[in-house]
C-alpha positions in Angstrom: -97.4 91.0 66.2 -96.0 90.3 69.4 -94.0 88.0 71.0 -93.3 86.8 74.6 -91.0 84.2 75.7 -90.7 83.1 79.3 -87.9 81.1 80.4 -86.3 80.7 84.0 -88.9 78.0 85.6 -88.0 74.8 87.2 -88.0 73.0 90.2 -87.1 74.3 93.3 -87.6 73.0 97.3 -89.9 74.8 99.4 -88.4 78.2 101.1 -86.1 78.5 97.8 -86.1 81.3 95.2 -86.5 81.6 91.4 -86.0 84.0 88.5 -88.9 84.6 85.5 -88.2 86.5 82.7 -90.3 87.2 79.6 -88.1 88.2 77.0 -90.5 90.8 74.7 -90.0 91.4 70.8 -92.2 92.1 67.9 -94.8 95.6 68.1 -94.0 96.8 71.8 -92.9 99.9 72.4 -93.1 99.8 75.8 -93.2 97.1 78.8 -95.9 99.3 80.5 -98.5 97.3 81.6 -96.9 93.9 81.7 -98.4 91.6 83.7 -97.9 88.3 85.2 -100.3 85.4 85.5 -100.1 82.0 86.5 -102.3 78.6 86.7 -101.9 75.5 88.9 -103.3 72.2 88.0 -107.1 72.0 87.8 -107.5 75.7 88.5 -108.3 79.7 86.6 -105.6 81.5 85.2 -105.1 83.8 88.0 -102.7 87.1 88.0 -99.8 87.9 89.9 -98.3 90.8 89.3 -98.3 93.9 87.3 -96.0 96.8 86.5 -97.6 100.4 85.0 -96.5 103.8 83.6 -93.7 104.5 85.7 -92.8 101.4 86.9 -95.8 100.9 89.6 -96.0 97.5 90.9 -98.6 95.8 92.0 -98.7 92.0 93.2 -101.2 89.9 94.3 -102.4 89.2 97.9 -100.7 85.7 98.3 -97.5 86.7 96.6 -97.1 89.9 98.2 -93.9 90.3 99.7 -92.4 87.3 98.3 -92.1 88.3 94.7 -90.7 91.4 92.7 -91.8 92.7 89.3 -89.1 95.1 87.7 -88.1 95.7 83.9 -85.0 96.4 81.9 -85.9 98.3 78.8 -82.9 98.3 77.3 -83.0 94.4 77.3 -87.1 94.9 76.5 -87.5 92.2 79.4 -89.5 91.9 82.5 -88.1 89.5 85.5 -90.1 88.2 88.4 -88.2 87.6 91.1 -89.8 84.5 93.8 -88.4 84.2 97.2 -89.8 81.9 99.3 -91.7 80.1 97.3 -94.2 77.2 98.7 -95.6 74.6 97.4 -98.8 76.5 96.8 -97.1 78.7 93.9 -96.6 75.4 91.8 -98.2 76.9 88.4 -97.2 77.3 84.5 -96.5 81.1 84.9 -97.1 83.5 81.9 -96.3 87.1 81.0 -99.0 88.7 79.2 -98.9 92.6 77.6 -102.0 93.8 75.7 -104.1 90.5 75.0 -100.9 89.0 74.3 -99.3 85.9 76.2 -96.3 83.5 76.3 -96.5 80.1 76.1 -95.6 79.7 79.7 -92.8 78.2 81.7 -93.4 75.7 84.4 -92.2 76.2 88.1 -92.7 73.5 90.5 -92.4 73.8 94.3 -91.7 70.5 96.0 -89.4 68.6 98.8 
């Protein structure tokens, strides 16, 4: 069993900046191949971000730039940092390891 508990959502004005983490406990050994997802109103699940073996990042297209994937192991946590977020990246946004997900924390993007 594993669990995943994101926390660190809210509301926020356009241009503005948030912090995700997803707080990881249970049967992981490792926060290899964490990944972050998120889905908007009326639209797929879609993936965000991504950190491997050795810390490689990878992000998608339309956050690229804007957001940061990193890990503390010690703290078996994984962040994701959003800078200038628009209103466009208004989603419930999940961490997800192995078929596993969180229930999801809500960030909003609005004037």
């Amino acid at each position: 069993q594993v669990q995943l508990a994101e926390s660190g959502g809210g509301w926020v004005q356009p241009g503005g900046s948030l912090r995700l983490s997803c707080a990881a406990s249970g049967s992981i050994f490792s926060l290899d191949g964490m990944g972050w997802y998120r889905q908007a109103p009326g639209k797929a699940r879609e993936w965000v971000a991504h950190i491997a073996n050795g810390g490689l990042t990878n992000y998608a297209a339309s956050v690229q730039g804007r957001f940061t994937i990193s890990r503390d192991n010690a703290k078996n946590t994984v962040y994701l940092q959003m800078n200038s977020l628009k209103p466009d990246d208004t989603a419930i946004y999940y961490c997800s390891w192995n078929s596993w997900w969180g229930q999801g924390t809500q960030v909003t993007v609005s004037s």
